[in-house]
Backbone bond lengths (Angstrom), bond angles and torsions (degrees), N, CA, C in turn:
res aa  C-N    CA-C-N  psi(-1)  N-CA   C-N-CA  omega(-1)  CA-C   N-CA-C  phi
1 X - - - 1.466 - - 1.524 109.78 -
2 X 1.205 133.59 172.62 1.088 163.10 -130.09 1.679 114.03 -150.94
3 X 1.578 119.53 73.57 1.428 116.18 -167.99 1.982 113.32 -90.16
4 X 1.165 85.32 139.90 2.009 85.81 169.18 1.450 110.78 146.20
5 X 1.352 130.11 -149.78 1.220 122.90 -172.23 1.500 105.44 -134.82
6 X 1.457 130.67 155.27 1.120 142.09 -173.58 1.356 108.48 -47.02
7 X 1.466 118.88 106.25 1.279 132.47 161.70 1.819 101.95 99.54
8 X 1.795 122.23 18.23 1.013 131.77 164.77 1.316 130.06 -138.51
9 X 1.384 122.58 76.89 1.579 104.97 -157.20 1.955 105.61 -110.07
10 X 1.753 89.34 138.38 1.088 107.26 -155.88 1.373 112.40 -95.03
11 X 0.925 113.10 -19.37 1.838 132.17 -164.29 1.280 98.45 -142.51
12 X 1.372 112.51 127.65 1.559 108.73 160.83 1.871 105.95 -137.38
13 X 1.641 95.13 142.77 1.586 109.87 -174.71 1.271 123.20 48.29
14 X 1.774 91.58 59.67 1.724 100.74 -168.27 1.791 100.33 -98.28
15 X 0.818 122.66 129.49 1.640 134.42 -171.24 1.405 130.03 -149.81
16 X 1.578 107.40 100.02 1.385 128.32 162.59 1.215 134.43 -126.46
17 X 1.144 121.76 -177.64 1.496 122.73 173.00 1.940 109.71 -151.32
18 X 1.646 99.43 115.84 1.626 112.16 175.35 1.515 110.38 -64.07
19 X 1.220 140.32 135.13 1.710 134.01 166.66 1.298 91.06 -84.56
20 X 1.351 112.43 163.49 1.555 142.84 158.36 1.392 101.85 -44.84
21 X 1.374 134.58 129.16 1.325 145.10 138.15 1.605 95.62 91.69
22 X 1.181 119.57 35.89 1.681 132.94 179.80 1.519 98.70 -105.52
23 X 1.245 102.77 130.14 1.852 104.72 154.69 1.726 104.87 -99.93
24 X 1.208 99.91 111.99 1.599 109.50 -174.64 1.960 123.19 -117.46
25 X 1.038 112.15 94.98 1.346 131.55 -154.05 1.868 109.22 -68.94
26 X 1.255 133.98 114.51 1.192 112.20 170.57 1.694 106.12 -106.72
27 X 1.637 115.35 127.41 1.490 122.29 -162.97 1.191 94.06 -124.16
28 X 1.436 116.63 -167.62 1.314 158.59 -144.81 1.486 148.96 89.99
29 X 1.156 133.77 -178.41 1.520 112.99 147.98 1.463 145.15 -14.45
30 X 1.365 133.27 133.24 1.198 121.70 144.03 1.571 141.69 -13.39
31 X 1.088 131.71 70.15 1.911 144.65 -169.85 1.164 114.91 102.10
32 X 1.737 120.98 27.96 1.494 119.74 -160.98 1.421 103.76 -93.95
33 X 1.407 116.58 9.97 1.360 130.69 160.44 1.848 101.86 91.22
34 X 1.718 113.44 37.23 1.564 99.48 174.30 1.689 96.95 -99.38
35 X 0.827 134.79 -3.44 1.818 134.76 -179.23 1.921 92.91 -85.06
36 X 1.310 101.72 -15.89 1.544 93.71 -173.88 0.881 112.83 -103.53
37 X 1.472 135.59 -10.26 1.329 127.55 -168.28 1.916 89.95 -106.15
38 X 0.834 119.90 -21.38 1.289 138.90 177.66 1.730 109.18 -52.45
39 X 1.514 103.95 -54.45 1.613 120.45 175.13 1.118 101.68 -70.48
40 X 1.239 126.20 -29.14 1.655 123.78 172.99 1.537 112.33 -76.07
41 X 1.034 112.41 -35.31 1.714 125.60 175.00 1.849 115.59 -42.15
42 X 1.773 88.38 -50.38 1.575 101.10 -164.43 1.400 96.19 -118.17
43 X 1.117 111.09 46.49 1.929 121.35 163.60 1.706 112.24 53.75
44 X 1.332 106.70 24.50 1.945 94.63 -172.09 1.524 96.27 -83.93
45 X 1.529 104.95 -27.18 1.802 93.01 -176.14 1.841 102.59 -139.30
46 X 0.886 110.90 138.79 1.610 130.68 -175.66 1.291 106.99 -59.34
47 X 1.069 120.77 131.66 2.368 113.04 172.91 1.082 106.06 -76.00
48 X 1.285 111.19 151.51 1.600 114.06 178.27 1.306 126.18 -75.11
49 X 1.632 105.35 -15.76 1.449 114.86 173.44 1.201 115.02 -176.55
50 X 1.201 118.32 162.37 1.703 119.06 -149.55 1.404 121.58 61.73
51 X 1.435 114.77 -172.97 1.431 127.46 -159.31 1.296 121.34 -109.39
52 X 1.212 136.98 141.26 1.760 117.28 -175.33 1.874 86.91 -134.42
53 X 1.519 123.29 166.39 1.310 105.76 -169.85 1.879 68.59 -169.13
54 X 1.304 78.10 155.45 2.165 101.34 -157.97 1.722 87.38 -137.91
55 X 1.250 110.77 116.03 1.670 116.84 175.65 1.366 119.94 16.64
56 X 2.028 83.17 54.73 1.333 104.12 154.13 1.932 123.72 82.79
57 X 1.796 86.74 8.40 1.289 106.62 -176.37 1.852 109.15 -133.38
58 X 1.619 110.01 121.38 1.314 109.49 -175.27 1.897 119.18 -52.00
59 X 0.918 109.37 162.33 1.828 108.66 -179.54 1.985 70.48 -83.51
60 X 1.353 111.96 159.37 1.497 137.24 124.99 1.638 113.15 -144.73
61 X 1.265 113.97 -152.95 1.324 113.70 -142.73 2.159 82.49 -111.65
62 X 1.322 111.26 -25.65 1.402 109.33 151.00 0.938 147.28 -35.45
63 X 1.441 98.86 -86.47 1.716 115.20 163.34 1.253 133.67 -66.12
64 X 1.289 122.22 0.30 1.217 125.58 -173.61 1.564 121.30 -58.33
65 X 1.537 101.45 -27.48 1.886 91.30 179.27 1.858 94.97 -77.01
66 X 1.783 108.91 -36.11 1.727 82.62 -167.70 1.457 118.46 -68.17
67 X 1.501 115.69 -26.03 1.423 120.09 165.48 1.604 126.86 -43.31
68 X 1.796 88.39 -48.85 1.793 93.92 165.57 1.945 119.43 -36.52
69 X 1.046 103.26 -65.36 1.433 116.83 -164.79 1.752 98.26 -65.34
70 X 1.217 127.66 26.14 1.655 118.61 177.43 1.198 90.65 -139.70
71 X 1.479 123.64 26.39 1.459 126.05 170.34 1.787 109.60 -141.40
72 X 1.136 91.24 150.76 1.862 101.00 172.67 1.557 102.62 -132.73
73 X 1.454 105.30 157.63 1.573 106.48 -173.93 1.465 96.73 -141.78
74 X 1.139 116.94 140.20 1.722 120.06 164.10 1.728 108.51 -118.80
75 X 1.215 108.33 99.13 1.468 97.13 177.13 1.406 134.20 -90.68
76 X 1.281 121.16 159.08 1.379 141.44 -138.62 2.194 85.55 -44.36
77 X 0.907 142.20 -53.91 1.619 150.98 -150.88 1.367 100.43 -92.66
78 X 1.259 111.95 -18.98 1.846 112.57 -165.33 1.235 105.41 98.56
79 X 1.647 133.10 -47.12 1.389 138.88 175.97 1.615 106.85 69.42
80 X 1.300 116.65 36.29 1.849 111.86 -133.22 2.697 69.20 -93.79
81 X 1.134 100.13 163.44 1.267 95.80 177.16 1.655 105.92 -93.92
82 X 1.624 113.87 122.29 1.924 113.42 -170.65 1.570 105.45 -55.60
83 X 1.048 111.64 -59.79 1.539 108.63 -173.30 1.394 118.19 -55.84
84 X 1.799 122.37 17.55 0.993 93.19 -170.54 1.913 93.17 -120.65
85 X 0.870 127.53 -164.07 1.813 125.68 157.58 2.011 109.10 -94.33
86 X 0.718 91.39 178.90 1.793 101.45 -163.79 1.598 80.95 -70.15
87 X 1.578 121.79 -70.71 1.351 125.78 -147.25 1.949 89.55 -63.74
88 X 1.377 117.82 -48.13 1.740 105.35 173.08 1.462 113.34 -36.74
89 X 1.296 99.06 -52.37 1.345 96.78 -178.54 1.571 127.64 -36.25
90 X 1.129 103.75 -64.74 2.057 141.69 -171.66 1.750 88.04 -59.98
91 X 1.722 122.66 -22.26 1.448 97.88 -154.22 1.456 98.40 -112.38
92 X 1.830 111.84 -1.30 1.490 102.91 175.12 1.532 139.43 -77.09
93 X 1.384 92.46 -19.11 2.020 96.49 158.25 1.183 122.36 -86.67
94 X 1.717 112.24 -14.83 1.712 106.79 147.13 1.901 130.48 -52.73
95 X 1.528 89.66 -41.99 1.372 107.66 -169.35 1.500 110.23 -68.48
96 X 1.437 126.94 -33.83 1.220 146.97 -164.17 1.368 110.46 -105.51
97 X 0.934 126.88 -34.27 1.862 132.52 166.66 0.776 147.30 -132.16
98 X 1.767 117.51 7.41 1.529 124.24 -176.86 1.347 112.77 -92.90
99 X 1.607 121.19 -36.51 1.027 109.69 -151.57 1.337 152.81 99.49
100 X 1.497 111.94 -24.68 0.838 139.18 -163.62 1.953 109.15 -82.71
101 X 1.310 107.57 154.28 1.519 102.85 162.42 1.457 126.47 -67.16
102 X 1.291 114.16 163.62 1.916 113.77 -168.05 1.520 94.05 -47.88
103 X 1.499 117.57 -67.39 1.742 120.71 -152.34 1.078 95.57 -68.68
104 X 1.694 150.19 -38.61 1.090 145.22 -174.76 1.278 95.15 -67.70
105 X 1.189 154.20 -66.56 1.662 141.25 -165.62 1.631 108.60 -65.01
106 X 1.059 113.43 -24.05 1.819 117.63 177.37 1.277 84.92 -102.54
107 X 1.093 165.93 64.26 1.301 153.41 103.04 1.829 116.22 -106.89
108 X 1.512 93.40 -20.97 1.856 106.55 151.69 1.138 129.53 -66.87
109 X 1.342 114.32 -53.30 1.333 127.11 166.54 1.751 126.60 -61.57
110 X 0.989 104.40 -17.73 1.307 102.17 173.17 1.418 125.97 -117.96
111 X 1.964 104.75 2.67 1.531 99.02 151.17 1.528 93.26 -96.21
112 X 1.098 136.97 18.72 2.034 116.43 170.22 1.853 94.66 -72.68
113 X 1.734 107.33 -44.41 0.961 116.06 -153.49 1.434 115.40 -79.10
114 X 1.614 120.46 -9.88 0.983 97.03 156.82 1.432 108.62 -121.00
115 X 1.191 140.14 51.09 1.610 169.52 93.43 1.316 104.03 4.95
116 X 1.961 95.18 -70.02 1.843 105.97 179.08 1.519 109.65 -91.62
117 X 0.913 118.61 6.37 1.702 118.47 161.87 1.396 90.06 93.62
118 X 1.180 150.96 39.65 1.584 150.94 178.97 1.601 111.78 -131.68
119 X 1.613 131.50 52.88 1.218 119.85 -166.53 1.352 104.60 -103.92
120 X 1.883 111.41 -18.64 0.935 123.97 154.38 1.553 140.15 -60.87
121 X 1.146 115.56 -5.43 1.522 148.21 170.19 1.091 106.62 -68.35
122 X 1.551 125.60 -49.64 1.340 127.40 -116.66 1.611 104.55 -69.25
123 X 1.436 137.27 -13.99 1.206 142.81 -152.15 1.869 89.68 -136.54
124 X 0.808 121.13 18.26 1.425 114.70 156.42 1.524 123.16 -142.46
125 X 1.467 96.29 138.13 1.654 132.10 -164.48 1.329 93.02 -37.27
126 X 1.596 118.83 154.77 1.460 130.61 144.02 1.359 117.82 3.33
127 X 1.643 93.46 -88.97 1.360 138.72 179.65 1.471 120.49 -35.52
128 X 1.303 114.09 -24.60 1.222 130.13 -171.37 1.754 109.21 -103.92
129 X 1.314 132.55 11.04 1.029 131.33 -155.79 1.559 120.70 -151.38
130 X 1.324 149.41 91.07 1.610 142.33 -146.39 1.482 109.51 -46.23
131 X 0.827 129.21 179.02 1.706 151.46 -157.58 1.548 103.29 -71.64
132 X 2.114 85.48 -72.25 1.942 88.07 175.07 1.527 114.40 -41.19
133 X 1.890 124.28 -29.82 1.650 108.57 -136.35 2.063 71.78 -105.91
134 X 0.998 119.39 10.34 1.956 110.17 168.47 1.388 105.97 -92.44
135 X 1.452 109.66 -52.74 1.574 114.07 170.31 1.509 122.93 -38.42
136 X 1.381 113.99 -59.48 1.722 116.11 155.23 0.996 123.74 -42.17
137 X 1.614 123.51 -56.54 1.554 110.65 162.08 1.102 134.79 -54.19
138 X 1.119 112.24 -18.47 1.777 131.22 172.48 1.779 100.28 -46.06
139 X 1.773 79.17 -79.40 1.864 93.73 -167.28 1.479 99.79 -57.05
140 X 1.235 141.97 -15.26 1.695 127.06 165.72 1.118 105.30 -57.46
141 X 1.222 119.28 -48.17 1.834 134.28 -160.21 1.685 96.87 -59.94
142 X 1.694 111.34 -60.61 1.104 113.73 -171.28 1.557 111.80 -54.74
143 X 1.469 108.25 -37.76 1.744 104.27 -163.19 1.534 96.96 -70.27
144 X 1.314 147.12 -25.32 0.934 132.02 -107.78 1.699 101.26 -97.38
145 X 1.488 131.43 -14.44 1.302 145.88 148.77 1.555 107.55 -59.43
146 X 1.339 131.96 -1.24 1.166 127.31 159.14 1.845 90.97 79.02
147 X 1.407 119.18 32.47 1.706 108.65 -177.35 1.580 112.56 -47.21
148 X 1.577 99.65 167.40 1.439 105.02 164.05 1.848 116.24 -101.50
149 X 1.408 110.40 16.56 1.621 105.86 174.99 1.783 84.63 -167.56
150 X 1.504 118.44 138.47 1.211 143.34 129.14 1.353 129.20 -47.97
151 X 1.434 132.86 129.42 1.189 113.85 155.18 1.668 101.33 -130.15
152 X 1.722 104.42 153.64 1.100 98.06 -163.02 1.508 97.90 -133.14
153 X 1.214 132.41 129.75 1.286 136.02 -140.50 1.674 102.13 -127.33
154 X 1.454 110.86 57.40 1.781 111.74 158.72 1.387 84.64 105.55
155 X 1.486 126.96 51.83 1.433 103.79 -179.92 1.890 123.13 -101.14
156 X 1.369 90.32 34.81 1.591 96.38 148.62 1.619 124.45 -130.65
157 X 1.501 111.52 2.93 1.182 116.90 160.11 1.399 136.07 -50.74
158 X 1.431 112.90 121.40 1.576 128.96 -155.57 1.210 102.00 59.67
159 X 0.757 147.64 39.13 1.954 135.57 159.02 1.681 98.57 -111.28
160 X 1.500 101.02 151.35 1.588 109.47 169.84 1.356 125.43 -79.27
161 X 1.001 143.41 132.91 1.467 140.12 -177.00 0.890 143.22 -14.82
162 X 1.958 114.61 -25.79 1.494 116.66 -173.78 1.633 94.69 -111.46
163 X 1.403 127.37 -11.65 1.308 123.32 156.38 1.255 134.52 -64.59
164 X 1.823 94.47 -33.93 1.831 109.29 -178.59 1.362 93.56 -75.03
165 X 1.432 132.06 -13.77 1.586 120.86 -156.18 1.490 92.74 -101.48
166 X 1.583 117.25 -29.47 1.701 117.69 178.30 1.329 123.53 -78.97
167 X 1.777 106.58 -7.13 1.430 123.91 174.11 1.683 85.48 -81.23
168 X 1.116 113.95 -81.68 1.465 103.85 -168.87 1.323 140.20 -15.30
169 X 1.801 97.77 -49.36 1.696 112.39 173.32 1.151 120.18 -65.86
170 X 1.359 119.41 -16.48 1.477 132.13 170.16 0.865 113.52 -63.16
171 X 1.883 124.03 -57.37 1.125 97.66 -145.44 2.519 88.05 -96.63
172 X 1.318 97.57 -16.19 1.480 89.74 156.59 1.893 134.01 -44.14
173 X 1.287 105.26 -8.16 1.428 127.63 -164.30 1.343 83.12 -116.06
174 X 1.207 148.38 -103.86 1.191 165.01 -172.59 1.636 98.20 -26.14
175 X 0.721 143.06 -20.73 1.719 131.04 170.52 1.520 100.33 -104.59
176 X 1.372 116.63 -37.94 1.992 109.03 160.79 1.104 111.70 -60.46
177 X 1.438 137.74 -59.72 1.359 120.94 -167.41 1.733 112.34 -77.77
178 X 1.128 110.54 -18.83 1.555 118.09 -177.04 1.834 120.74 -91.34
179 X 1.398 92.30 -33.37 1.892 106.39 -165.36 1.679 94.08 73.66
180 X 1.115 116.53 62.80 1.852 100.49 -179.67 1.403 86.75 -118.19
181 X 1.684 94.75 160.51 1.190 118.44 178.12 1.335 126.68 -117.13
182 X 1.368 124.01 104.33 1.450 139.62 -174.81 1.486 126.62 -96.81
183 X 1.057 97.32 102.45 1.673 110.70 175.10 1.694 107.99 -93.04
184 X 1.747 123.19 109.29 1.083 146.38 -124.38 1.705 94.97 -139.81
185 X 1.914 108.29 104.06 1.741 94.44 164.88 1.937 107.24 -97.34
186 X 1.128 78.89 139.11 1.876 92.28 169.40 0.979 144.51 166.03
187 X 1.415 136.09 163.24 1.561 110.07 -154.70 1.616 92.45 -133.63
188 X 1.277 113.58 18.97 1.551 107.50 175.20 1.727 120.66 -70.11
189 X 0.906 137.46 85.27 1.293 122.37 -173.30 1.609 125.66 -58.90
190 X 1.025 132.46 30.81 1.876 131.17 177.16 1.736 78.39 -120.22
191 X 1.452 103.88 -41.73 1.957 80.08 -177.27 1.537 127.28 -87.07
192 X 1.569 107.81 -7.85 1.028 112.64 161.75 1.440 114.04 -77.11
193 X 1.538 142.31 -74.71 1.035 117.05 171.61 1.736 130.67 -33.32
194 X 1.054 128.79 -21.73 1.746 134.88 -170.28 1.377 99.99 -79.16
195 X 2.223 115.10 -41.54 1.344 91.02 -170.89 0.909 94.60 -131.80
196 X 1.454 151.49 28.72 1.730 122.96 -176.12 1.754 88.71 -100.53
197 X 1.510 100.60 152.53 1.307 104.25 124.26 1.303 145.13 -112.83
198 X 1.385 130.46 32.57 0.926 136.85 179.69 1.597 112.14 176.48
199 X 1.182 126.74 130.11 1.438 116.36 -162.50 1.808 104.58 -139.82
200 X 1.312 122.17 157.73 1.268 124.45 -130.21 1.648 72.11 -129.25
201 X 1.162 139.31 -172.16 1.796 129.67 171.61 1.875 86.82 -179.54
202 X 1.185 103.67 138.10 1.176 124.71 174.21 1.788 133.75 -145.76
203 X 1.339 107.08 130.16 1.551 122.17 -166.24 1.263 125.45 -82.32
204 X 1.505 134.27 93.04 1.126 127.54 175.69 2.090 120.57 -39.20
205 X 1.047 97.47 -66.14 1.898 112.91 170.46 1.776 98.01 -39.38
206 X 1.231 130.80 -65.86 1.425 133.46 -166.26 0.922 143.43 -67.02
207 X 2.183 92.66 -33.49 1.798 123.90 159.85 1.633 88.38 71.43
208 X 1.429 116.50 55.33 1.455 105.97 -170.76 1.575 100.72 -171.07
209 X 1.093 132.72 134.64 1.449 143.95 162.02 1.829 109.21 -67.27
210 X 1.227 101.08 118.85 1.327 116.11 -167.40 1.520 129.86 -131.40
211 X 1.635 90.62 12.60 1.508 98.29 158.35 1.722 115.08 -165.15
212 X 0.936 111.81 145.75 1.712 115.82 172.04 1.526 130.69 -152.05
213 X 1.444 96.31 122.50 1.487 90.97 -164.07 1.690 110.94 174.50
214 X 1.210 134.80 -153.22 1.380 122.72 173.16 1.791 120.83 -108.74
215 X 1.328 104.13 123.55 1.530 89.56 -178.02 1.527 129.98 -10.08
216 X 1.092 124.44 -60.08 1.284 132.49 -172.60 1.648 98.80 -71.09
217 X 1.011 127.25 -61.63 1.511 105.26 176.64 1.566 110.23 -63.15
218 X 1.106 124.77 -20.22 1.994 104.01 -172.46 1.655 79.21 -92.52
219 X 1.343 153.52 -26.78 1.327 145.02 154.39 1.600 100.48 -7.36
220 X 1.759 94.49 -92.58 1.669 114.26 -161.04 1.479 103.60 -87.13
221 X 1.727 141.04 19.38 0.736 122.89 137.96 1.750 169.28 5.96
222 X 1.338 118.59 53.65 1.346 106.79 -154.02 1.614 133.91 -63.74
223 X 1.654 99.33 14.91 1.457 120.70 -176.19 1.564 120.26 -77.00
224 X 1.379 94.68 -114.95 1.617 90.95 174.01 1.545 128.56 -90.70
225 X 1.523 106.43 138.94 1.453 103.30 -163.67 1.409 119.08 -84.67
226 X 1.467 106.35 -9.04 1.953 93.22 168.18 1.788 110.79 -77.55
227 X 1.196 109.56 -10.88 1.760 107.49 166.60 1.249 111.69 -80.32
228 X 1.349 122.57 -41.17 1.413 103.38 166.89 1.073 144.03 -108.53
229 X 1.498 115.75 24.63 1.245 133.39 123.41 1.583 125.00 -54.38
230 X 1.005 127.92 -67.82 1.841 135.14 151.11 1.473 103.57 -2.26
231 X 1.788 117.58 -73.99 1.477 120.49 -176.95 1.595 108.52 -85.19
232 X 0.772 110.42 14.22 1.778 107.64 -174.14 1.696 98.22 -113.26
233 X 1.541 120.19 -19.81 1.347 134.46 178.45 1.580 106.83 -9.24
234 X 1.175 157.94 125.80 1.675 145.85 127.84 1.870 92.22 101.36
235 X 1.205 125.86 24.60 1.526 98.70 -179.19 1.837 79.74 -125.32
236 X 0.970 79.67 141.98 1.958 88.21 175.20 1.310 129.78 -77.67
């Protein structure tokens, strides 16, 4: 496919495929077009050409709300809504698409929440709570339609190291105890090596995806050298 926006294309003849129960990372540079192929991932923007297909079902301009609901998103800020409490938060894609009765969706929502270790949260604001502990509420929010793929949008950005590393174990737990499947943008490398298995890499200069495979092999790689430079980053 063909990623970017009408009358800008950023990616051209970019082609993969995520397995079931994979944490699968799309990296690179700064504007190398993985936040974009990403919006293309979770239907916010249409590809310019070629086909994209979501558990085995194409995006069109149809299906797009039922496609919605076989996806969860945690974005890069948490995006969590202020006026609301963490557990409001976790209970509005219950409220809006499950179906479910009141106590049955508040009795969902508050095992997501302590899923991500936040049950103690559940009655306090955004605002009231650090960065890492919104991001967790995030990915509750996202799971909470029970999707068949995660996406997780920079989720160690601005956090300090031993938080970005407790985000990690999470969501390493959360695809063991679940089998879920997380499609992961970022260019941090301690969290890419900890959780991908398989990572997608893309070139701003080339407008082209230019590597695929598992950290450790695009690591020691004997191919192209701006990838392994990328994973070779700071080691002497």
């Amino acid at each position: 496919m063909d990623a970017g926006y009408p009358g800008a294309v950023i990616l051209k003849d970019v082609s993969f495929e995520v397995k079931r129960g994979e944490i699968f990372v799309l990296l690179g540079g700064s504007g190398c077009g993985k936040s974009t192929i990403m919006k293309h991932m979770i239907g916010l923007n249409p590809v310019l050409a070629g086909d994209l297909t979501v558990a085995g079902e194409r995006w069109t301009a149809k299906n797009r709300a039922a496609l919605c609901r076989k996806i969860g998103v945690m974005y890069q800020s948490g995006a969590l809504f202020g006026s609301m409490t963490c557990l409001e938060n976790v209970l509005l894609p219950l409220e809006e698409f499950s179906g479910l009765k009141r106590r049955a969706r508040e009795e969902k929502a508050r095992s997501l929440l302590a899923d991500v270790e936040l049950l103690d949260a559940a009655h306090k604001m955004p605002s009231e709570i650090s960065g890492g502990m919104r991001k967790r509420v995030a990915i509750a929010r996202a799971m909470a339609l029970d999707p068949e793929v995660v996406f997780l949008d920079e989720p160690s950005a601005g956090l300090d190291p031993i938080t970005s590393s407790s985000l990690d174990d999470l969501v390493l737990r959360l695809r063991s105890e679940r089998n879920m499947t997380f499609i992961v943008v970022s260019h941090e490398l301690p969290s890419i090596f900890k959780i991908a298995d398989r990572c997608a890499m893309f070139d701003k200069a080339r407008r082209a995806m230019i590597a695929l495979g598992t950290p450790d092999g695009l690591r020691n790689s004997p191919g192209d050298e701006f990838v392994r430079r990328f994973f070779n980053r700071g080691e002497k």
